[in-house]
Each structure stands twice: as structure tokens, then as C-alpha cells.
N, CA, C and O atoms as CSV, one atom per row, in Angstrom:
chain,resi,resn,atom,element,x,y,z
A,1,UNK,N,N,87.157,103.560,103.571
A,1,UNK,CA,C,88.074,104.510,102.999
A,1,UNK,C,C,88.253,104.157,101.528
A,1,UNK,O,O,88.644,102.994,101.433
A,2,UNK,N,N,88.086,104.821,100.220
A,2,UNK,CA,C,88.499,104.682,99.457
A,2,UNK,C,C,89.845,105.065,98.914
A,2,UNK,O,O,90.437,106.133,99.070
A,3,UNK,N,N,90.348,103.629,98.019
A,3,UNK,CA,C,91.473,103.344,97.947
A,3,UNK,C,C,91.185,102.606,96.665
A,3,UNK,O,O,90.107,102.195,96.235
A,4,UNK,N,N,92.836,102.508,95.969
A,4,UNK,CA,C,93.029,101.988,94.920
A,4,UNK,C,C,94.478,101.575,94.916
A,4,UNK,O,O,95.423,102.197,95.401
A,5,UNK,N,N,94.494,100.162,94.145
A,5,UNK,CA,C,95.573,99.533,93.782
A,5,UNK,C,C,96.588,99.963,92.871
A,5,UNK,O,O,96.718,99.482,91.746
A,6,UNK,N,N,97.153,100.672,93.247
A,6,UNK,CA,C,98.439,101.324,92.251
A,6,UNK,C,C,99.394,100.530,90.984
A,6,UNK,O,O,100.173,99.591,91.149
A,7,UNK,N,N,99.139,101.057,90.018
A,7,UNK,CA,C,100.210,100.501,88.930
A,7,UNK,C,C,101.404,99.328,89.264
A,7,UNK,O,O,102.179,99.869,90.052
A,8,UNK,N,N,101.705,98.406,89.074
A,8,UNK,CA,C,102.665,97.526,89.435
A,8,UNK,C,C,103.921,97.524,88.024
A,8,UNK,O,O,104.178,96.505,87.383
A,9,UNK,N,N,104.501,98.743,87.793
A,9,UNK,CA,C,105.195,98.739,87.180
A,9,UNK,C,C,106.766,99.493,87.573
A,9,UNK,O,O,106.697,100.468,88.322
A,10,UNK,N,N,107.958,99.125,87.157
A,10,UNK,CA,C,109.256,99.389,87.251
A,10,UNK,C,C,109.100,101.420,87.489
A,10,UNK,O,O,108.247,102.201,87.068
A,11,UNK,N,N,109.779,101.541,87.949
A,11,UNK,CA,C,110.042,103.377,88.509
A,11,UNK,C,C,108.791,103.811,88.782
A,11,UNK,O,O,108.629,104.935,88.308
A,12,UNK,N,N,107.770,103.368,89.387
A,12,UNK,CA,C,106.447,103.779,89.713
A,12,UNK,C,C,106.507,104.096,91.314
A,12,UNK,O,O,106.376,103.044,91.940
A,13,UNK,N,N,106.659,105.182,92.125
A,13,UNK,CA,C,106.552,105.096,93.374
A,13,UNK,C,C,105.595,104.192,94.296
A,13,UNK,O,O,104.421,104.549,94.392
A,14,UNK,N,N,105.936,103.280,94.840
A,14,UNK,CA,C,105.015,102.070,95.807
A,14,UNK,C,C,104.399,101.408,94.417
A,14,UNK,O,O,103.193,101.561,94.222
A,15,UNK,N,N,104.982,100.868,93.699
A,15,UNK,CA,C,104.336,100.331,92.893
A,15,UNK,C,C,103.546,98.896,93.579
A,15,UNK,O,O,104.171,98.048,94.218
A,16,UNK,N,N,102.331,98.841,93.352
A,16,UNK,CA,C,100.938,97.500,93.790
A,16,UNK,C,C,100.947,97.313,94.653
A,16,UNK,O,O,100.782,96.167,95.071
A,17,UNK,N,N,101.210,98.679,95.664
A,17,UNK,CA,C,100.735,99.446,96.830
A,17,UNK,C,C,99.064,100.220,96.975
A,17,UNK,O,O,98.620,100.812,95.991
A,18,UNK,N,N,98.393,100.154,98.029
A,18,UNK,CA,C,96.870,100.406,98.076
A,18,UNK,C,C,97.320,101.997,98.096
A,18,UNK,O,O,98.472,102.302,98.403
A,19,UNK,N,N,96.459,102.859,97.791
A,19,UNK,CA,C,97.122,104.473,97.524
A,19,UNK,C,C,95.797,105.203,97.800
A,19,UNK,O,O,94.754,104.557,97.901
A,20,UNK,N,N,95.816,106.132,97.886
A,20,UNK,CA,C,94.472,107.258,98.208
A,20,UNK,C,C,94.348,107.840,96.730
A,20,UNK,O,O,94.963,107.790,95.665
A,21,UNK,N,N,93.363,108.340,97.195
A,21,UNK,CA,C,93.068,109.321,95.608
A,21,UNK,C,C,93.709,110.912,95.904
A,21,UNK,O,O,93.363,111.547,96.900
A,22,UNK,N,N,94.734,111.476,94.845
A,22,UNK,CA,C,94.827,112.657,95.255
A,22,UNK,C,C,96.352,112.940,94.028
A,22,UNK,O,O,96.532,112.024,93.226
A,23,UNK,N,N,96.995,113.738,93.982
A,23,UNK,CA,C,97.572,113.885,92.985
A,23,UNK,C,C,98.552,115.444,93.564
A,23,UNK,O,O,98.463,115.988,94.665
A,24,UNK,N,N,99.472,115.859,92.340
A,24,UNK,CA,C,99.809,116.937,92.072
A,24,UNK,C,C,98.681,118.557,91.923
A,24,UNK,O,O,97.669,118.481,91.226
A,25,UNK,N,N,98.956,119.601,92.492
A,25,UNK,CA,C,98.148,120.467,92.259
A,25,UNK,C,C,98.667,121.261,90.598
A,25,UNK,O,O,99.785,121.558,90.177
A,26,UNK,N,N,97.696,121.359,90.166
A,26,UNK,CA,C,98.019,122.200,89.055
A,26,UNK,C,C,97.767,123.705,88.843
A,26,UNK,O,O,96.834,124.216,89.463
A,27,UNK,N,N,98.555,124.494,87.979
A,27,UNK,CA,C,98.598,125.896,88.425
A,27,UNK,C,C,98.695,126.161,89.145
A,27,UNK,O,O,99.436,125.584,89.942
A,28,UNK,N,N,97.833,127.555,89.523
A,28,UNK,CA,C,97.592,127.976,90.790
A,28,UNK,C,C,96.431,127.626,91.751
A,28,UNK,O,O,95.992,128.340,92.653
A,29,UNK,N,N,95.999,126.335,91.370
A,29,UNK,CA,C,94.833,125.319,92.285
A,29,UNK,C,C,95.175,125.867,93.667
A,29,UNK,O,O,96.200,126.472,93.982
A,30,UNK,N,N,94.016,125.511,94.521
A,30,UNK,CA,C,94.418,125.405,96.302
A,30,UNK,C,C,94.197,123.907,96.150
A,30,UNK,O,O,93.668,123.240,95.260
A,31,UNK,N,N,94.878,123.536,97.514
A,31,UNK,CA,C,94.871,122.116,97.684
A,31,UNK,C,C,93.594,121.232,97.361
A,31,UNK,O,O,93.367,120.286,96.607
A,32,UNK,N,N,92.963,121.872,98.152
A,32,UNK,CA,C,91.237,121.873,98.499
A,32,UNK,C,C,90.770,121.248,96.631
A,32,UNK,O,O,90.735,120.092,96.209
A,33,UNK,N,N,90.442,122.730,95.806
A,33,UNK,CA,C,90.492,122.565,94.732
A,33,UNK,C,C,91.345,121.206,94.114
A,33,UNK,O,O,90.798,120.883,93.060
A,34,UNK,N,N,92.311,120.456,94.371
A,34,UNK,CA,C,93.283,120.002,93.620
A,34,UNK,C,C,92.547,118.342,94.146
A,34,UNK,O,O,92.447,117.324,93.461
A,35,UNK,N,N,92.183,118.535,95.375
A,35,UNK,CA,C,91.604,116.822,95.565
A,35,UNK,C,C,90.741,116.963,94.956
A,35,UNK,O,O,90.668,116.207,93.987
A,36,UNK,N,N,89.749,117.854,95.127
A,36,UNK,CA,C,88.349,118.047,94.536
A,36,UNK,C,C,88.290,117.360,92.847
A,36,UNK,O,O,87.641,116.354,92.562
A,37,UNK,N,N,88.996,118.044,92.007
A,37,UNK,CA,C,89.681,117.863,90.878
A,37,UNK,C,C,89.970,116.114,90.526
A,37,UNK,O,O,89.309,115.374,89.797
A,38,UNK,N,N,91.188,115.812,91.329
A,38,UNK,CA,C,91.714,114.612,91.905
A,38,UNK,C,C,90.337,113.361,91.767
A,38,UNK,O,O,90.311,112.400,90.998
A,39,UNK,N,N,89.538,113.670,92.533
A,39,UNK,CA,C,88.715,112.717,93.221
A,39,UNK,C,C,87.639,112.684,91.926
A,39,UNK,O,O,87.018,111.654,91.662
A,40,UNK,N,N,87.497,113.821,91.211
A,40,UNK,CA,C,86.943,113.090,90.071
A,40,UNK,C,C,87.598,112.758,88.580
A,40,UNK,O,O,87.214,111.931,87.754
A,41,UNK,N,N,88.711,113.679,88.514
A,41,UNK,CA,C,89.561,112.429,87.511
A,41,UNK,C,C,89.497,111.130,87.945
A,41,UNK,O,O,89.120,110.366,87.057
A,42,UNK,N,N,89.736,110.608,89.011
A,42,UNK,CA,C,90.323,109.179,89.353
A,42,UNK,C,C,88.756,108.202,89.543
A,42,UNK,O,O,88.616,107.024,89.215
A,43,UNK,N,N,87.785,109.038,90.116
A,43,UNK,CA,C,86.705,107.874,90.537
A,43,UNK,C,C,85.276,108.889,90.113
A,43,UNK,O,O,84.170,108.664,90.605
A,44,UNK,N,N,85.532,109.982,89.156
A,44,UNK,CA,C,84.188,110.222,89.020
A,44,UNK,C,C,82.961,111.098,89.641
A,44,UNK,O,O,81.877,111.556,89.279
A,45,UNK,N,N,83.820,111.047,90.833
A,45,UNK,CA,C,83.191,111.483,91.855
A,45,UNK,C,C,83.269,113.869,91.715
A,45,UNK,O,O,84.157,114.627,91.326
A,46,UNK,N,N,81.894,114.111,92.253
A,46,UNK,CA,C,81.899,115.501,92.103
A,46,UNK,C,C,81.369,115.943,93.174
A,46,UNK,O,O,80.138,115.944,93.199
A,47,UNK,N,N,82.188,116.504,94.500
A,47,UNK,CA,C,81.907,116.619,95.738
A,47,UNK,C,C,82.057,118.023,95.901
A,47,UNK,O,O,82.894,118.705,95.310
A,48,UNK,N,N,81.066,118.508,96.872
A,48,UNK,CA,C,81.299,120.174,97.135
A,48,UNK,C,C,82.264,120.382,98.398
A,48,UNK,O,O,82.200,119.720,99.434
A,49,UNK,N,N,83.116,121.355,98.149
A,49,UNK,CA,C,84.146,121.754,99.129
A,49,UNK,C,C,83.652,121.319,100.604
A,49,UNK,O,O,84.421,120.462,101.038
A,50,UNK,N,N,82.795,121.577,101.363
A,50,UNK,CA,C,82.520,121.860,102.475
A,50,UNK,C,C,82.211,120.097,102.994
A,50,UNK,O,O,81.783,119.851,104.122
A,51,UNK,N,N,82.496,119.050,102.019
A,51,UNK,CA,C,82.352,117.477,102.291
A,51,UNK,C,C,84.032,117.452,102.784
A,51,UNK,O,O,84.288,116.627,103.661
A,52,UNK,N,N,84.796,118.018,102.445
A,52,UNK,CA,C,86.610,117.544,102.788
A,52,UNK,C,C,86.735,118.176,104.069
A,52,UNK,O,O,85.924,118.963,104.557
A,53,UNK,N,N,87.834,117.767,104.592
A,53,UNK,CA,C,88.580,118.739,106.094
A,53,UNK,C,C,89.684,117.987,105.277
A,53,UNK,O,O,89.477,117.018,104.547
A,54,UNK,N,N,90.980,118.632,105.533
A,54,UNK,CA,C,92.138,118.610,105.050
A,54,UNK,C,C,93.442,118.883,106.420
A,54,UNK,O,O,93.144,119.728,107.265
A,55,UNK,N,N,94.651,118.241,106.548
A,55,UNK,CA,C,95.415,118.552,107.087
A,55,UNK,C,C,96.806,118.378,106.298
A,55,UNK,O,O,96.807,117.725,105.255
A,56,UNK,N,N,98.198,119.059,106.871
A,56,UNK,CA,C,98.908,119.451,106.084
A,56,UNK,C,C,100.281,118.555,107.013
A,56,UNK,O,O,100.571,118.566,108.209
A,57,UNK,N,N,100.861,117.873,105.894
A,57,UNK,CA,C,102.219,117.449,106.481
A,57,UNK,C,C,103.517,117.498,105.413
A,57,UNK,O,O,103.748,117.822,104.248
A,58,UNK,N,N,104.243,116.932,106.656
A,58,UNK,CA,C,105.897,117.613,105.105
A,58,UNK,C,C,106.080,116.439,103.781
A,58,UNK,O,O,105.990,115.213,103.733
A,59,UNK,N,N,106.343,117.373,102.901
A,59,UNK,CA,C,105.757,115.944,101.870
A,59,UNK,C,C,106.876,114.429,101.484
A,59,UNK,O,O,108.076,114.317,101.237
A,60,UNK,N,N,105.984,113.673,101.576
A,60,UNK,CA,C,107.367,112.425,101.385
A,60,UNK,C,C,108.308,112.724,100.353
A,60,UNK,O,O,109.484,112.756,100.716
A,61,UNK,N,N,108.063,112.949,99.154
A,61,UNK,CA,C,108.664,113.014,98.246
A,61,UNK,C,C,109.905,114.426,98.484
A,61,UNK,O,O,111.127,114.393,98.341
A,62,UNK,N,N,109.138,115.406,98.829
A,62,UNK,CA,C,110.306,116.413,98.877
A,62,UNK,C,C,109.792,117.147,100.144
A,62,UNK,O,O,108.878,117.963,100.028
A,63,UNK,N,N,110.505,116.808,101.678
A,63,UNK,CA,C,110.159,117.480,102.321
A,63,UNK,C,C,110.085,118.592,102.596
A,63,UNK,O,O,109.100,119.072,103.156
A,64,UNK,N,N,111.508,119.501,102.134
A,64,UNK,CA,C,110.634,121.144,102.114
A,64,UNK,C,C,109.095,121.539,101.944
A,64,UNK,O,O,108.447,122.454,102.453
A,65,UNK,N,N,108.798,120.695,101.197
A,65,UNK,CA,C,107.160,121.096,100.854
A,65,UNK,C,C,106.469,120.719,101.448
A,65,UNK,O,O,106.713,119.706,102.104
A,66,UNK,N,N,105.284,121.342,101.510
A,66,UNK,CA,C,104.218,120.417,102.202
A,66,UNK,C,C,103.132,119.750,101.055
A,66,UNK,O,O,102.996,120.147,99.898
A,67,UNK,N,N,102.472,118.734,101.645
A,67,UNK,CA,C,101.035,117.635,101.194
A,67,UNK,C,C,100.157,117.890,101.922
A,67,UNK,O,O,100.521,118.312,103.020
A,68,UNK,N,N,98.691,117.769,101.693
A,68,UNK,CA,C,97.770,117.499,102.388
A,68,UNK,C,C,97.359,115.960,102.397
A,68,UNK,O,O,97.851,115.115,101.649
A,69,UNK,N,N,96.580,115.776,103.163
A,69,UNK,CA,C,95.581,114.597,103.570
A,69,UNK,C,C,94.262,115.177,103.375
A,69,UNK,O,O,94.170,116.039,104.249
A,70,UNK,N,N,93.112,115.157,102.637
A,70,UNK,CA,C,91.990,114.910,103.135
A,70,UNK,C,C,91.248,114.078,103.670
A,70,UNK,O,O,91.528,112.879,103.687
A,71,UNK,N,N,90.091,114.613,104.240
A,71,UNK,CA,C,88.883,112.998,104.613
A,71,UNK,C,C,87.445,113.730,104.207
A,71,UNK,O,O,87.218,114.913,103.953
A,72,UNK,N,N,86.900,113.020,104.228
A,72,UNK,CA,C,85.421,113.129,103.890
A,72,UNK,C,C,84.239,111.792,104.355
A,72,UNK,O,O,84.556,110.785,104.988
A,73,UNK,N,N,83.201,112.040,103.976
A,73,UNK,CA,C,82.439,110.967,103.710
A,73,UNK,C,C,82.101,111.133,102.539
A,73,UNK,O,O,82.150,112.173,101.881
A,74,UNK,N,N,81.544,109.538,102.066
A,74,UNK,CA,C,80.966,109.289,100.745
A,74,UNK,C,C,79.398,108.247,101.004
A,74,UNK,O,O,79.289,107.260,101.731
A,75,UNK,N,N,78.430,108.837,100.206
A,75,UNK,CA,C,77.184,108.159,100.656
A,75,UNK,C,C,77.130,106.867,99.882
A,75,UNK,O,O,78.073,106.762,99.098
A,76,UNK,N,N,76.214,105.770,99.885
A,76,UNK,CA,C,76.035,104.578,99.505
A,76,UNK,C,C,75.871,104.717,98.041
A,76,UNK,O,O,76.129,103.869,97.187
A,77,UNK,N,N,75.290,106.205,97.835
A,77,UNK,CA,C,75.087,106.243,96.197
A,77,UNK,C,C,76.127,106.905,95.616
A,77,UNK,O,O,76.249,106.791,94.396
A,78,UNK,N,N,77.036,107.684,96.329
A,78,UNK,CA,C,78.484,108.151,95.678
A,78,UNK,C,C,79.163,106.873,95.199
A,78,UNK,O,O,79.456,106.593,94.037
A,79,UNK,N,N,79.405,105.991,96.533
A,79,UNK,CA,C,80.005,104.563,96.102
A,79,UNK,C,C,79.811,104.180,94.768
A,79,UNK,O,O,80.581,104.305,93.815
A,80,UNK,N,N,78.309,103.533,94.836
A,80,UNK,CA,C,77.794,103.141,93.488
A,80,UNK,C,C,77.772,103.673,92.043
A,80,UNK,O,O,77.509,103.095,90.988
A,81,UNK,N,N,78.188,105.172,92.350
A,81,UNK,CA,C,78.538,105.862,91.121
A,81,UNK,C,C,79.685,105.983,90.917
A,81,UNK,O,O,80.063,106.756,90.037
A,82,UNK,N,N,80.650,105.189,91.736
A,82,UNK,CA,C,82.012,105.193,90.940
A,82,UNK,C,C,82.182,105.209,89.586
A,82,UNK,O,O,81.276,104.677,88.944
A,83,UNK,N,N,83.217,105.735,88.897
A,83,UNK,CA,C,83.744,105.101,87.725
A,83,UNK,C,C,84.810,105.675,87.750
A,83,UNK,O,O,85.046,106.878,87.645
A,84,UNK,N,N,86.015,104.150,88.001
A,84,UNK,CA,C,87.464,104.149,87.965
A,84,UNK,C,C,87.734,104.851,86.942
A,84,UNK,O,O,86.978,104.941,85.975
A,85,UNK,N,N,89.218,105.620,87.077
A,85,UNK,CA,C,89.952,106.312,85.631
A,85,UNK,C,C,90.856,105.411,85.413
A,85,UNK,O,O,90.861,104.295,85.934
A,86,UNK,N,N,91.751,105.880,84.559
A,86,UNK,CA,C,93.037,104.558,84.278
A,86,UNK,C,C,93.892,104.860,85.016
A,86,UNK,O,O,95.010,104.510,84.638
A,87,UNK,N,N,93.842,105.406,85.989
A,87,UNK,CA,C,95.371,104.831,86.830
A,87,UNK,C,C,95.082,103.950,87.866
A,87,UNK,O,O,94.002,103.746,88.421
A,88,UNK,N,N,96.301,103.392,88.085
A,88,UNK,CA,C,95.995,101.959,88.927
A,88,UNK,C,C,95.204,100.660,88.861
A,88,UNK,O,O,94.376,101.263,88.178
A,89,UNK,N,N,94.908,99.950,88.907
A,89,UNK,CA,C,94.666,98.034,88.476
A,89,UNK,C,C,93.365,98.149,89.097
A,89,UNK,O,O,92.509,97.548,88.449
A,90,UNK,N,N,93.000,98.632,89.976
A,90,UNK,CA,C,91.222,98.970,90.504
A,90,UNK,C,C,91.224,99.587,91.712
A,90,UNK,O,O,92.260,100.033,92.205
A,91,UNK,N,N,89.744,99.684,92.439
A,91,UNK,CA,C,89.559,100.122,93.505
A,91,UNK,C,C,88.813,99.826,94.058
A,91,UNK,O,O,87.884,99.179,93.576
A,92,UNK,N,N,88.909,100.338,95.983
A,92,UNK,CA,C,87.590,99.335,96.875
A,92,UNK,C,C,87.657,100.337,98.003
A,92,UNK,O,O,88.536,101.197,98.062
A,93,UNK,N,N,86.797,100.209,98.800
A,93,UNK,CA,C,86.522,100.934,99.809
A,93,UNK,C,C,86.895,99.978,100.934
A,93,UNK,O,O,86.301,98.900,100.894
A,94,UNK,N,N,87.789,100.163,101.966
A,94,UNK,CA,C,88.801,99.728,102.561
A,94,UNK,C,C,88.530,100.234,104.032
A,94,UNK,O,O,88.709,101.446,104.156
A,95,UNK,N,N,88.178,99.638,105.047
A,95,UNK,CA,C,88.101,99.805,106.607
A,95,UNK,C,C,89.673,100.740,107.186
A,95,UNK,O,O,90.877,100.523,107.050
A,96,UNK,N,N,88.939,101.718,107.793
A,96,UNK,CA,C,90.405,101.960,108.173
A,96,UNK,C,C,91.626,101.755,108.593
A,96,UNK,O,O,92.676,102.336,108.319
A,97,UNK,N,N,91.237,100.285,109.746
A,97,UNK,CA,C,91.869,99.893,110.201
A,97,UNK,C,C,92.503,98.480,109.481
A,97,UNK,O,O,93.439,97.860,109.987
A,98,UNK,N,N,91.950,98.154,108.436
A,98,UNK,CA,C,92.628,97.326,107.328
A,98,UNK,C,C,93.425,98.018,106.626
A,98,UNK,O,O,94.541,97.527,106.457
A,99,UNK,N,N,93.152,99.263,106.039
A,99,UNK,CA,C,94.353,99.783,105.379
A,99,UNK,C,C,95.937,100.057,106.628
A,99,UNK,O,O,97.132,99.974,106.341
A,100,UNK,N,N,95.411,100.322,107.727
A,100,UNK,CA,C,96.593,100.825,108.125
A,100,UNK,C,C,97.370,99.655,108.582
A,100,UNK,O,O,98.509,99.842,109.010
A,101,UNK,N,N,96.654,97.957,108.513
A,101,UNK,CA,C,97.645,96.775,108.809
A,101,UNK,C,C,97.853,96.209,107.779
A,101,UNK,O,O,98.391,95.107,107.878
A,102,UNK,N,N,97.539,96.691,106.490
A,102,UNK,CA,C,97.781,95.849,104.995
A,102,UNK,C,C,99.199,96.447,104.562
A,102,UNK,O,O,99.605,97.600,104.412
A,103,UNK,N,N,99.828,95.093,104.412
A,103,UNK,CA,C,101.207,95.402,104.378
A,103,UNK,C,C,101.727,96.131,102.695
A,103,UNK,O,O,102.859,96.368,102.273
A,104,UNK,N,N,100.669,96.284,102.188
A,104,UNK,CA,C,100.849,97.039,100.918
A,104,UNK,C,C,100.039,98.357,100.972
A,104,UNK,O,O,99.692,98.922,99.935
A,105,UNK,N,N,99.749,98.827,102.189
A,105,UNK,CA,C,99.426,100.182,101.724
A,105,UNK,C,C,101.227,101.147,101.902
A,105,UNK,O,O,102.373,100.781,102.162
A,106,UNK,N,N,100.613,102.368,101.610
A,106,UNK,CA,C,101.720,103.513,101.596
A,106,UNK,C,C,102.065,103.934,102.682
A,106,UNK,O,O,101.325,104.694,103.306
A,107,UNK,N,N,103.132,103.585,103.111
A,107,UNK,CA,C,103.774,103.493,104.638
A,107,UNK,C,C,103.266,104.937,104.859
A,107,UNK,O,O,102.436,105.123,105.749
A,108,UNK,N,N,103.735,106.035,104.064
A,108,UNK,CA,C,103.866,107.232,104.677
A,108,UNK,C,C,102.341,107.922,105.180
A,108,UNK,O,O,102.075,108.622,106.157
A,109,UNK,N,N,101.443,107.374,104.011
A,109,UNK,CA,C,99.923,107.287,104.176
A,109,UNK,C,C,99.469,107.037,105.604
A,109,UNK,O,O,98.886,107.808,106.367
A,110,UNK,N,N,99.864,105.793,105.791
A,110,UNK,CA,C,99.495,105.340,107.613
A,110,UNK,C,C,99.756,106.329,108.042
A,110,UNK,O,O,98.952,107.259,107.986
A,111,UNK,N,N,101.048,106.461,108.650
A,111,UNK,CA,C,101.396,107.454,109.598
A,111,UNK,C,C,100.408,108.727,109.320
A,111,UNK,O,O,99.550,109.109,110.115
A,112,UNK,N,N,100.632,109.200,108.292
A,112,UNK,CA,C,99.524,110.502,108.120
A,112,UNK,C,C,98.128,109.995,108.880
A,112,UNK,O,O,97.873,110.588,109.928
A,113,UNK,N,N,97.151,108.899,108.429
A,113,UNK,CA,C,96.170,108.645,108.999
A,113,UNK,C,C,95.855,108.402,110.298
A,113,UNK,O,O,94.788,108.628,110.869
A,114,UNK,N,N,97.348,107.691,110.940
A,114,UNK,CA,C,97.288,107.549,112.668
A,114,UNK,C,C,97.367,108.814,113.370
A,114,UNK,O,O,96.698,109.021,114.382
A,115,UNK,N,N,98.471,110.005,112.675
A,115,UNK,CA,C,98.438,111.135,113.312
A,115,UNK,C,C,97.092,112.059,113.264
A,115,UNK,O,O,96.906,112.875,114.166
A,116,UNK,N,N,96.266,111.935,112.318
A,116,UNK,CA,C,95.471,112.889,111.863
A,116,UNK,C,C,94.091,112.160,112.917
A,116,UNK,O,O,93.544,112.778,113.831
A,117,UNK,N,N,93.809,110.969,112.562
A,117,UNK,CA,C,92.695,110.282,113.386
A,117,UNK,C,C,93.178,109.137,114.674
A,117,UNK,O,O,93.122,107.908,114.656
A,118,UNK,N,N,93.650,110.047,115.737
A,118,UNK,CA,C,95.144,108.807,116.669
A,118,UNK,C,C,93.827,107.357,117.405
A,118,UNK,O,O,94.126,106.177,117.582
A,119,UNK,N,N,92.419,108.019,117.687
A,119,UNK,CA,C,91.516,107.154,118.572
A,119,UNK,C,C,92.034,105.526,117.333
A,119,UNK,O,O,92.176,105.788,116.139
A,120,UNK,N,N,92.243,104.072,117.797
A,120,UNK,CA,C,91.675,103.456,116.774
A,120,UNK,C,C,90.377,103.450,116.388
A,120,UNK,O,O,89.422,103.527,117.160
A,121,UNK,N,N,90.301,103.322,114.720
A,121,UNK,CA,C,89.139,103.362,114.482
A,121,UNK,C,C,88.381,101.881,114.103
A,121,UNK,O,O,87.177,101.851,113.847
């Protein structure tokens, strides 16, 4: 799973917490569009729609709203073509089941990932 080490600074939500890639939508983006976007501001990466499945939950920050989750795969040469943006201290590709017992990932993250994929993986 790719993941990245979040900013460790004062009023930073989960600050030097492990975090997903994904962000605010802008304009009138669809979600879809907005990771898409997301995933290559942050790592570079330029994936065609039909690589994501997406699901929708109430959002931590302001639950009236909703968030998505995506997932995807990434091939051995997507990996290798990373290139980090500046947010957050770095990044790594992370077993699923390590992110969801690493006591610094994003609590609310887990839960999204146990509900969305419940088999362990």
C-alpha cells in the first residue's frame, strides 16, 4: 500500500502519522478525478481512471460530508517511478496488514480499510 509519513508539525492533523495519498477535491472535480490529480501531485504517478475502485464514507473531519477511499494496483515500474512532492517527510509502500497495526497510521484510515477489505489481508 502506498503511504507516506506526514508532516510532524504543531496544528497539522495526525501530525508523523503514516497517511494515504489523496487530498481535497477542487472545483467541480469528481472524486475519481480528485485522487487521480492527488496521486500525481504527491508521487508522480499518472494512472487511468479504470486502475481505482473507490468507496464512500462520512468524512472524519466534517461528518455531514462524505470522503472516499480508493484502491488500486501499482506495477513494479510505477513504484520505481515515484517522485515524492513536498508534503510529508517521505514515503514507502507498506503491507496492509502493517499499516493497519502501526500505531502511527490514521486511526480513521484503518477502520475505512477493515470495512472496505474485512477478509485479513
Amino acid at each position: 500500500m502506498l503511504t507516506y509519513l506526514r508532516d510532524d508539525r504543531v496544528g497539522l492533523p495526525f501530525p508523523g502519522h503514516w497517511d494515504l495519498p489523496g487530498g481535497g477535491r477542487e472545483g467541480s472535480e469528481t472524486p475519481l478525478d480528485c485522487a487521480l490529480r492527488e496521486l500525481h501531485e504527491e508521487f508522480g504517478l499518472r494512472l487511468p481512471p479504470d486502475r481505482l475502485r473507490g468507496r464512500t464514507f462520512p468524512s472524519h473531519a466534517a461528518p455531514p460530508m462524505i470522503s472516499w477511499l480508493f484502491a488500486g494496483t501499482l506495477t513494479a515500474d510505477e513504484i520505481a517511478a515515484i517522485r515524492f512532492g513536498d508534503e510529508g517527510q517521505h514515503w514507502r509502500m507498506m503491507p496492509v496488514a502493517e499499516y493497519l497495526a502501526h500505531p502511527r497510521a490514521v486511526p480513521h484510515f484503518c477502520d475505512w480499510i477493515r470495512a472496505s477489505w474485512p477478509a485479513p489481508p
